[in-house]
C-alpha positions as YAML, in Angstrom:
chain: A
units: angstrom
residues:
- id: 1
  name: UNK
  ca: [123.02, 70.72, 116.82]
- id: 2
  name: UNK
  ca: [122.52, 69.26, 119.98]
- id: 3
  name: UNK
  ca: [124.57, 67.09, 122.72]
- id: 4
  name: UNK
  ca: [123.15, 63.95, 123.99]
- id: 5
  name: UNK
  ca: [124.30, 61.06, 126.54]
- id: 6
  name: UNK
  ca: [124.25, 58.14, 123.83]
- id: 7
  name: UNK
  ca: [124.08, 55.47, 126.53]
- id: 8
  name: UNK
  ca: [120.66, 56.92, 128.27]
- id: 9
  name: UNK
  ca: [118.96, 55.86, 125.55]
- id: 10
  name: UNK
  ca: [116.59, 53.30, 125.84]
- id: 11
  name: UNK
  ca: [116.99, 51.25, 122.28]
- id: 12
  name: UNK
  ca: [113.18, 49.12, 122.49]
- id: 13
  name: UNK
  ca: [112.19, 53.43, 122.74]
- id: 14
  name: UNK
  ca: [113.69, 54.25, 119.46]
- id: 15
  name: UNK
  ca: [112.33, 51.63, 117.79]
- id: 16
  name: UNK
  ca: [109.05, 52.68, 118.34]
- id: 17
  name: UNK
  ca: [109.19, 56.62, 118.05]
- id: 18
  name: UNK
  ca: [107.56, 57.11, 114.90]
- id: 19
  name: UNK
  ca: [110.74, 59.87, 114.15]
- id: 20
  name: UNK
  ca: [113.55, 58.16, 112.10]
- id: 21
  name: UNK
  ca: [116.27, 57.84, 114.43]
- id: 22
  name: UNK
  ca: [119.64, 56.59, 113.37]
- id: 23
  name: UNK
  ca: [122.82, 56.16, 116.09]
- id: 24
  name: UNK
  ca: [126.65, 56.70, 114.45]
- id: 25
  name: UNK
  ca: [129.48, 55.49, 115.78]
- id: 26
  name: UNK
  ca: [132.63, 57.55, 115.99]
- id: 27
  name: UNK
  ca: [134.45, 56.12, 112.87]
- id: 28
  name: UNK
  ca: [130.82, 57.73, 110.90]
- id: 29
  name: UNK
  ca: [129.30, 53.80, 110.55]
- id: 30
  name: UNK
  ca: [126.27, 53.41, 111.11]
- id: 31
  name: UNK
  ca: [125.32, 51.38, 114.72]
- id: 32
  name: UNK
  ca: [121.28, 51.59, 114.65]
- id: 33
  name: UNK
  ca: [118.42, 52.45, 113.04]
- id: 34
  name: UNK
  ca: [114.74, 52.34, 113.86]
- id: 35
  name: UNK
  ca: [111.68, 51.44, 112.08]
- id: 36
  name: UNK
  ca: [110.86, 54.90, 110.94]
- id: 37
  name: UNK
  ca: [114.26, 55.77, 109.49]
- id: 38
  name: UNK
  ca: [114.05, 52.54, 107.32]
- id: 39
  name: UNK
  ca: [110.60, 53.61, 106.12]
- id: 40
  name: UNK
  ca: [111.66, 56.54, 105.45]
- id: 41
  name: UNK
  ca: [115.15, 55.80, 103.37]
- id: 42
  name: UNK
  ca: [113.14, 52.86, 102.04]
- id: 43
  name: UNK
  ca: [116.35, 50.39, 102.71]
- id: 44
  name: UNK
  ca: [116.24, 47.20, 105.40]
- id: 45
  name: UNK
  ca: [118.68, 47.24, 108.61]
- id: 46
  name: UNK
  ca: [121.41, 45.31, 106.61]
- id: 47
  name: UNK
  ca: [121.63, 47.68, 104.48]
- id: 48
  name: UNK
  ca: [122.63, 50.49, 106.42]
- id: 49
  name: UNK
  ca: [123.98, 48.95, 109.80]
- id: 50
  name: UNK
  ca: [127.61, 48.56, 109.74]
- id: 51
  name: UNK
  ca: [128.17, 51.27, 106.89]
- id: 52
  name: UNK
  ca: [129.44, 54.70, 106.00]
- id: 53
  name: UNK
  ca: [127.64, 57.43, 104.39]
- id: 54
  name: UNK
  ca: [129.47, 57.20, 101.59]
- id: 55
  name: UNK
  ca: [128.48, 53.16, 101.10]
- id: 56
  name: UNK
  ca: [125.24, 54.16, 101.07]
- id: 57
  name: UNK
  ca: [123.18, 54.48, 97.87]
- id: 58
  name: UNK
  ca: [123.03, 58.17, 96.59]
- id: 59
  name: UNK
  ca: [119.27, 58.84, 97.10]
- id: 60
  name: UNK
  ca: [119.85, 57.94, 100.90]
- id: 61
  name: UNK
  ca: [123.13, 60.43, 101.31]
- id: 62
  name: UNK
  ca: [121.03, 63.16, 99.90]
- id: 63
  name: UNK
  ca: [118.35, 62.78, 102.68]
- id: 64
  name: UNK
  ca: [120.79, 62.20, 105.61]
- id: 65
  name: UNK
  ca: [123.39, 64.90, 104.53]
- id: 66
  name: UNK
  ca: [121.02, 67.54, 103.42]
- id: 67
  name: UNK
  ca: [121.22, 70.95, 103.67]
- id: 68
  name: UNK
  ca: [119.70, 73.10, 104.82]
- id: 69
  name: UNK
  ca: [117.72, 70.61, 107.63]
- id: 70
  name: UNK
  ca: [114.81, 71.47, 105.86]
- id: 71
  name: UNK
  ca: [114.96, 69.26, 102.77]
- id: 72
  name: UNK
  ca: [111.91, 69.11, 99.82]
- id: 73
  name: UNK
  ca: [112.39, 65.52, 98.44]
- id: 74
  name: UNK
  ca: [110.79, 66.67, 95.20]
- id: 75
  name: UNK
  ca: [111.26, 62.10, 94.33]
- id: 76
  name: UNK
  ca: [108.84, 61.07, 96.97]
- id: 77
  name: UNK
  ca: [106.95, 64.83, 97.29]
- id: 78
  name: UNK
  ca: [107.55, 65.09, 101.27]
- id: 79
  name: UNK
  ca: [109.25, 67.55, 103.45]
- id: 80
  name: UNK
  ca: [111.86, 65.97, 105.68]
- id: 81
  name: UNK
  ca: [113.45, 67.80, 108.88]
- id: 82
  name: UNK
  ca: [116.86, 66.47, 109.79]
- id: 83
  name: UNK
  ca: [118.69, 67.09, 112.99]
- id: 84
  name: UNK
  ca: [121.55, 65.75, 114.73]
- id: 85
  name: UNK
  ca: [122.83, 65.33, 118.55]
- id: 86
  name: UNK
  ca: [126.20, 64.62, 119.17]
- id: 87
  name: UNK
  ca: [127.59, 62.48, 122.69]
- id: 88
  name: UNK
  ca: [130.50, 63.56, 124.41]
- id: 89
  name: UNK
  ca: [132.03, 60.16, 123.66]
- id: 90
  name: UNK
  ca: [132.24, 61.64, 119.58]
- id: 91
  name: UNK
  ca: [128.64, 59.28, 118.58]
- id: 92
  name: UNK
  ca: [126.10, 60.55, 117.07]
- id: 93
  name: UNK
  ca: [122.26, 60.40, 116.67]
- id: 94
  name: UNK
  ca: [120.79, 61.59, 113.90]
- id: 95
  name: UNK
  ca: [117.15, 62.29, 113.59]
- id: 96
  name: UNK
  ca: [114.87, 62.62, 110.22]
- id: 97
  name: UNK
  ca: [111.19, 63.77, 110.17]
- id: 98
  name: UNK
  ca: [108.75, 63.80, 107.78]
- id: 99
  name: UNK
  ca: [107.15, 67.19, 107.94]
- id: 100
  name: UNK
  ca: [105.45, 67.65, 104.80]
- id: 101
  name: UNK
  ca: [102.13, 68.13, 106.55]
- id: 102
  name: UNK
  ca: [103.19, 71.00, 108.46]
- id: 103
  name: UNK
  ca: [104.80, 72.43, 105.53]
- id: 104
  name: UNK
  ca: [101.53, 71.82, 103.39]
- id: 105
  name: UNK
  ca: [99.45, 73.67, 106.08]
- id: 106
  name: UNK
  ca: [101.92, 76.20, 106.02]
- id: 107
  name: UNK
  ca: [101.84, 76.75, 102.58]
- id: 108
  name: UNK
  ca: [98.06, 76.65, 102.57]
- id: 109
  name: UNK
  ca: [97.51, 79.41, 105.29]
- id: 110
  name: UNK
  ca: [100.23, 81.74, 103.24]
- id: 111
  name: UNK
  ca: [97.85, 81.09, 100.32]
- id: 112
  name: UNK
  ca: [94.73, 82.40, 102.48]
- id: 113
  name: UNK
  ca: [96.28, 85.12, 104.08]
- id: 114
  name: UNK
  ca: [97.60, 85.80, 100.74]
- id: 115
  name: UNK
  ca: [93.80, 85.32, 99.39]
- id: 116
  name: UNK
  ca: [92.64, 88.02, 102.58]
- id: 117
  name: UNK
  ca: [95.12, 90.47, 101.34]
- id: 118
  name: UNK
  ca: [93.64, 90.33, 97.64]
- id: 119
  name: UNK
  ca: [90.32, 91.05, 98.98]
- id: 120
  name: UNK
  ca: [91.16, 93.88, 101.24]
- id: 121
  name: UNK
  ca: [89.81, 97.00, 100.34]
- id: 122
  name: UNK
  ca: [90.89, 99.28, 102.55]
- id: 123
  name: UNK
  ca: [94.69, 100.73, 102.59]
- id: 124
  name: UNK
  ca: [96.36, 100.15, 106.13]
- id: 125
  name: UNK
  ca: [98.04, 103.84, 106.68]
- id: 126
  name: UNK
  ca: [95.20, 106.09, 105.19]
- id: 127
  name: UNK
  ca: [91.91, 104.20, 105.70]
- id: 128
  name: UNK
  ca: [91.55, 104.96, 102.16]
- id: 129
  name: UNK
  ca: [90.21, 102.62, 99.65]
- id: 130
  name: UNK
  ca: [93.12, 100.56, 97.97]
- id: 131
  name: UNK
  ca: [94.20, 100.48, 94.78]
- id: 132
  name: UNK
  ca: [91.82, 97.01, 94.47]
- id: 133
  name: UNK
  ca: [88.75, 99.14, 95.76]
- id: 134
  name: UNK
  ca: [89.41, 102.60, 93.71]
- id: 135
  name: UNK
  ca: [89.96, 100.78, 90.71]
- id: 136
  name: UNK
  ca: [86.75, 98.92, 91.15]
- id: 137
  name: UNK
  ca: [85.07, 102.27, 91.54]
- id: 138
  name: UNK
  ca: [86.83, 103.75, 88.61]
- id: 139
  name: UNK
  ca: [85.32, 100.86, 86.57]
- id: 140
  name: UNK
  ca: [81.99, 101.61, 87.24]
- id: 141
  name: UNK
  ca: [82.05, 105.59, 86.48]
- id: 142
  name: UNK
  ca: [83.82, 104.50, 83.50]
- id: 143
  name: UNK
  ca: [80.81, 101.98, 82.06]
- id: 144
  name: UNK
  ca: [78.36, 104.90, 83.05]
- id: 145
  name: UNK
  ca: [80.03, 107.30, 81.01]
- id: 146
  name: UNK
  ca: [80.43, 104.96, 77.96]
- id: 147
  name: UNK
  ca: [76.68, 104.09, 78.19]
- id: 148
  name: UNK
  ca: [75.41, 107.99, 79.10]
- id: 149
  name: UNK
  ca: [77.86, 109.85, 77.83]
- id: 150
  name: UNK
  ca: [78.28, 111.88, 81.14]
- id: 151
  name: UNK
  ca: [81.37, 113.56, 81.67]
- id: 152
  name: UNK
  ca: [84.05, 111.73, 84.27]
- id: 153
  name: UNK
  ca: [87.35, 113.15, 85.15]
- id: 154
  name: UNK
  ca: [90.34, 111.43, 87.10]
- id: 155
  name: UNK
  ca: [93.01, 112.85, 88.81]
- id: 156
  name: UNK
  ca: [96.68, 111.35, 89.64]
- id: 157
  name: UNK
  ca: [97.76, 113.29, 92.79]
- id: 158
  name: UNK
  ca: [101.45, 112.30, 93.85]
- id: 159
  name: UNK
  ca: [103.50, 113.84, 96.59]
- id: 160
  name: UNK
  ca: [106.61, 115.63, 95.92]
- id: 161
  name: UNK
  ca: [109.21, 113.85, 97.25]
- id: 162
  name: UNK
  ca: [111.51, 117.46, 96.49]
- id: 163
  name: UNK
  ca: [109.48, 118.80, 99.23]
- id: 164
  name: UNK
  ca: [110.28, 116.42, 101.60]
- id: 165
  name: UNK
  ca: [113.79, 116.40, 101.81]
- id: 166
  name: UNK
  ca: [114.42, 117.53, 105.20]
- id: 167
  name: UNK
  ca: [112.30, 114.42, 106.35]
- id: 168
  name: UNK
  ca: [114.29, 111.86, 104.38]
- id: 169
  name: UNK
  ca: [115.78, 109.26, 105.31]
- id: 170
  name: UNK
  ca: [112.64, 109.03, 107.86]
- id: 171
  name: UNK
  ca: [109.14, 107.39, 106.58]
- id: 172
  name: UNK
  ca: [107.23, 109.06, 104.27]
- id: 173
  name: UNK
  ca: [103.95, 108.04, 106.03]
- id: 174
  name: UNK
  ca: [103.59, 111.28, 107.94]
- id: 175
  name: UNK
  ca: [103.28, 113.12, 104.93]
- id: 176
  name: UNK
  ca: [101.20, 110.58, 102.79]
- id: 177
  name: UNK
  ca: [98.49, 110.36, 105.76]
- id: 178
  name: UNK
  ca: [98.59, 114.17, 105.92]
- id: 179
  name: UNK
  ca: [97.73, 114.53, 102.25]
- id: 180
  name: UNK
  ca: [95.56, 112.16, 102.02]
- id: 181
  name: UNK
  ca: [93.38, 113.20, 104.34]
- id: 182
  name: UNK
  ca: [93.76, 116.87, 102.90]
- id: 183
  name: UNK
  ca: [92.38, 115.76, 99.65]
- id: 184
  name: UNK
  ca: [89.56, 113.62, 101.20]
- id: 185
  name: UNK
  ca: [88.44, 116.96, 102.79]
- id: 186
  name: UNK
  ca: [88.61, 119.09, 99.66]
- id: 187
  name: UNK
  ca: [86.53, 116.40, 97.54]
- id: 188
  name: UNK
  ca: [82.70, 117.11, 97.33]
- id: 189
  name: UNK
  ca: [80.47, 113.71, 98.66]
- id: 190
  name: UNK
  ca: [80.41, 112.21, 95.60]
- id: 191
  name: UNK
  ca: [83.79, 112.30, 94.56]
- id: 192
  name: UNK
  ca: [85.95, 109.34, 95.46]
- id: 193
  name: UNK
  ca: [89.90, 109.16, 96.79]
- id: 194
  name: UNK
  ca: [91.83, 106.32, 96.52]
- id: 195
  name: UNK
  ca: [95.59, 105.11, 97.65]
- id: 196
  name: UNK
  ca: [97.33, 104.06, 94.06]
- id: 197
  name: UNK
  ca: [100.41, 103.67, 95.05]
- id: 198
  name: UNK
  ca: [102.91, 104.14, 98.41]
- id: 199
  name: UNK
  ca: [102.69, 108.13, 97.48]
- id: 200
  name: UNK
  ca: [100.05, 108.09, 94.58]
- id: 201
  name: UNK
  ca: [96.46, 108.91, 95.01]
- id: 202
  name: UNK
  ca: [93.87, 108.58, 92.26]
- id: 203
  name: UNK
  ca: [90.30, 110.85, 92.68]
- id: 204
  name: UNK
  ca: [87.74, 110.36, 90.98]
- id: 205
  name: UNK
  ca: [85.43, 113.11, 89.77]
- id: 206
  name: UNK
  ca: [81.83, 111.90, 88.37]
- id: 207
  name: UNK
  ca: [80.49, 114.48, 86.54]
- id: 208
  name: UNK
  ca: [82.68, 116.93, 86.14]
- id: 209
  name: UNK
  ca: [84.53, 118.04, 82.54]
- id: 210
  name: UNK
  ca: [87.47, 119.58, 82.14]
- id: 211
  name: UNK
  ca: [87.00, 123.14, 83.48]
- id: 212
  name: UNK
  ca: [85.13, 121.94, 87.08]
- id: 213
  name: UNK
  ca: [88.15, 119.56, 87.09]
- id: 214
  name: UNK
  ca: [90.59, 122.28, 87.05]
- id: 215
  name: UNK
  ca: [88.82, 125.08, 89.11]
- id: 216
  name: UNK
  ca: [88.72, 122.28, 91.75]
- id: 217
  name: UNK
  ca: [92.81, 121.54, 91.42]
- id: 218
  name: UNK
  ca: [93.57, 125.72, 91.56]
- id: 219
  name: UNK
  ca: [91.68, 125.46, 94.92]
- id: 220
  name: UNK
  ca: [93.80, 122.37, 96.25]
- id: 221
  name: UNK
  ca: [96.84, 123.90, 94.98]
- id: 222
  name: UNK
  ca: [95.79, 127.63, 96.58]
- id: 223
  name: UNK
  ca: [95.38, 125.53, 99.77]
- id: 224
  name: UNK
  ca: [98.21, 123.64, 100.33]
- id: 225
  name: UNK
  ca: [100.63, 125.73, 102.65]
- id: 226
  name: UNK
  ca: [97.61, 124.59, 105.15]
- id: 227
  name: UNK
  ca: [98.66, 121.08, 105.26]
- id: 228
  name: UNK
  ca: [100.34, 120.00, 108.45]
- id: 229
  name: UNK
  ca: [102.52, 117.24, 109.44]
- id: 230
  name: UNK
  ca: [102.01, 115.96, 113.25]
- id: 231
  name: UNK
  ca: [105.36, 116.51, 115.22]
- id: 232
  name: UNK
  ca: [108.42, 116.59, 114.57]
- id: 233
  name: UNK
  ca: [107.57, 117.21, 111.22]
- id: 234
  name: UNK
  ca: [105.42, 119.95, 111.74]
- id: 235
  name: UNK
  ca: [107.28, 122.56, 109.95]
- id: 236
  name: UNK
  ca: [107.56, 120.82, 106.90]
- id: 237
  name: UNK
  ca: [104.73, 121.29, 103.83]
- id: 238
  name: UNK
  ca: [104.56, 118.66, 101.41]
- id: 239
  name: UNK
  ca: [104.05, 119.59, 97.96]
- id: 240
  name: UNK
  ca: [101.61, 117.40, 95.33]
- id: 241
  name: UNK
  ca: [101.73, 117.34, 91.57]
- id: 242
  name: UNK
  ca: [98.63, 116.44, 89.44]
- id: 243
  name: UNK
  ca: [98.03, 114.65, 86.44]
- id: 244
  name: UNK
  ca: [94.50, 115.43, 85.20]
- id: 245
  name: UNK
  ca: [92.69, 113.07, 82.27]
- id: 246
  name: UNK
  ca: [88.82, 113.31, 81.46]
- id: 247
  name: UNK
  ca: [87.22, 111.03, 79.98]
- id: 248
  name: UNK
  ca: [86.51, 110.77, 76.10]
- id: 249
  name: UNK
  ca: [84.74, 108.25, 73.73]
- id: 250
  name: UNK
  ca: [86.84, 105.10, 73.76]
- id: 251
  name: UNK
  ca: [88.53, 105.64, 76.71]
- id: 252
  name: UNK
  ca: [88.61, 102.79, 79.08]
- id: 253
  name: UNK
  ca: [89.65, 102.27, 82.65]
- id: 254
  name: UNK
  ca: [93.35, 101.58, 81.52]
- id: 255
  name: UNK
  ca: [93.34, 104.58, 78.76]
- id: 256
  name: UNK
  ca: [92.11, 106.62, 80.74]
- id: 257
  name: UNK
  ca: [94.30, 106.02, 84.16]
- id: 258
  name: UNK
  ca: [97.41, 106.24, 81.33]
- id: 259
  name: UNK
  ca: [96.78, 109.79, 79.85]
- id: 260
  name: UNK
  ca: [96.22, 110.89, 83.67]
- id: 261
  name: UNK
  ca: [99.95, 109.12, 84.29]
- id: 262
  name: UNK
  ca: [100.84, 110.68, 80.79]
- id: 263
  name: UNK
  ca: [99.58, 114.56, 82.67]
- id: 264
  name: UNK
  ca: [101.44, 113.73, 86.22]
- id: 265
  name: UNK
  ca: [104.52, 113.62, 83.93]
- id: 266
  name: UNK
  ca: [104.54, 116.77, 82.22]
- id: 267
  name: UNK
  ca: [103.49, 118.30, 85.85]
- id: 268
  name: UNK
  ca: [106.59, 116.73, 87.53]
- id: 269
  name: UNK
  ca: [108.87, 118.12, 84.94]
- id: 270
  name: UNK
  ca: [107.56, 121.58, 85.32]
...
C-alpha cells in the first residue's frame, strides 16, 4: 500500500500506460479507468464508471479484490499483480498487472535449476559423490557381478548420532565431513564412497566377499578413536555403525542396498 497525490495525475498518461489503472472515489465508486484495466476485466467504461465493487459482475470482484496481490486467474491462465495507492483526500488508485510472463520465466528457471540439481553428482559438504552418482556406480558393479559372477560387497556406514550428543543442538556437518573423509582414506583405489543420506554413506567394495569385507570393517572400527573433529568440537569422537550385504545370485541394486539397510539395523540395536 502506497499514498499518492490523486490530483498530480495526468489522466491522457493513464490512459496510455499499458498497466490497468483504475481511480476510486471516496464513497468506493469507481471514477476512471484506462484502456488496460478494461482489457484486462474484459468490461467497457460504462460498465464500471460510476459503480461499486459490489455492482460489479463476480469474475471482475475476484480480480480487483484478490488476495494475496499475486492472483493466478486459472479462467483466462494469466498471473495478475494488484496494488493500490491511497490519496490523502480518502481516493484511491488501484493498479492491476498482468505478470504471467514473469511468473512463467520464473517457473521455468525453478524447473532448470531444479533440472541442474538432478544432474549434480557431487554432494556439497563432503565432495563426495551423491546419492545420484554412487548409485550409478553401484549399478554398474552390480551388472558385472550378475554377468561374471565376481564377488561385490556394499557397506551402509551411518554415524551415531549417541555419540554426538554433546554437539547437539549444533550441525552435524562437522562430524559427517570428518567421517567421511576418514572412510575415503581407509578405502583401497578401487573402492568407491558415496554420501546416501544427510549421515549415511554407502561404499562400495568390487571384489571383495564376505571375509575381505569384514577384515576391512575390524580395521575401520580399530581406528576410529583417530577421527577428529576441527574446533570446538575437537574432543568429541563420532561413532559409525555398519550394515554389511554381499552380493548373491539375484540380487539387484535395490536387494542388495535393502539387506545392507536390513544389517545397519541389527548393528544399531546392538
Amino acid at each position: 500500500m502506497g499514498h499518492i497525490d490523486m490530483a498530480q495525475i495526468d489522466q491522457n498518461l493513464l490512459q496510455q500506460l499499458p498497466l490497468g489503472l483504475m481511480g476510486i472515489a471516496r464513497d468506493g465508486r469507481i471514477q476512471s479507468v484506462n484502456l488496460a484495466m478494461r482489457a484486462l476485466l474484459g468490461m467497457r467504461e460504462e460498465q464500471l464508471v460510476g459503480n461499486t465493487f459490489i455492482e460489479l459482475p463476480e469474475s471482475a470482484q475476484r480480480l480487483l479484490r484478490s488476495e494475496p496481490n499475486l492472483y493466478h486467474d486459472i479462467a483466462n491462465q494469466r498471473w495478475l499483480k494488484r496494488e493500490t495507492y491511497h490519496g490523502d483526500d480518502g481516493e484511491r488508485l488501484l493498479m492491476l498487472m498482468d505478470v504471467s510472463e514473469q511468473e512463467r520465466l520464473a517457473e521455468e528457471n525453478a524447473r532448470l535449476r531444479q533440472q541442474v540439481d538432478d544432474l549434480r553428482l557431487t554432494d556439497e559438504l563432503t565432495g563426495l559423490p551423491n546419492r545420484r552418482a554412487i548409485s550409478q556406480a553401484l549399478d554398474l558393479q552390480v551388472s558385472r557381478s550378475r554377468r561374471y559372477q565376481n564377488p561385490l560387497s556394499v557397506v551402509l556406514a551411518k554415524l551415531d548420532l549417541q555419540t554426538l550428543a554433546s554437539v547437539q543442538p549444533l550441525s552435524t556437518d562437522p562430524a559427517t565431513l570428518a567421517v567421511s573423509r576418514f572412510l575415503r582414506d581407509r578405502l583401497r583405489w578401487v573402492d568407491q564412497i558415496g554420501r546416501w543420506e544427510e549421515d549415511e554413506f554407502v561404499l562400495v567394495l568390487p571384489e571383495t566377499g564376505v571375509e575381505d569385507a569384514r577384515a576391512l570393517l575390524d580395521k575401520v572400527r580399530a581406528e576410529e578413536d583417530t577421527m577428529q573433529l576441527p574446533e570446538p568440537y575437537d574432543d568429541v569422537r563420532p561413532g559409525l555403525v555398519f550394515g554389511l550385504a554381499c552380493w548373491a545370485k539375484g540380487d539387484d541394486t535395490r536387494t542388495l542396498l535393502r539387506k545392507a539397510h536390513d544389517a545397519l539395523r541389527d548393528d544399531s540395536s546392538t
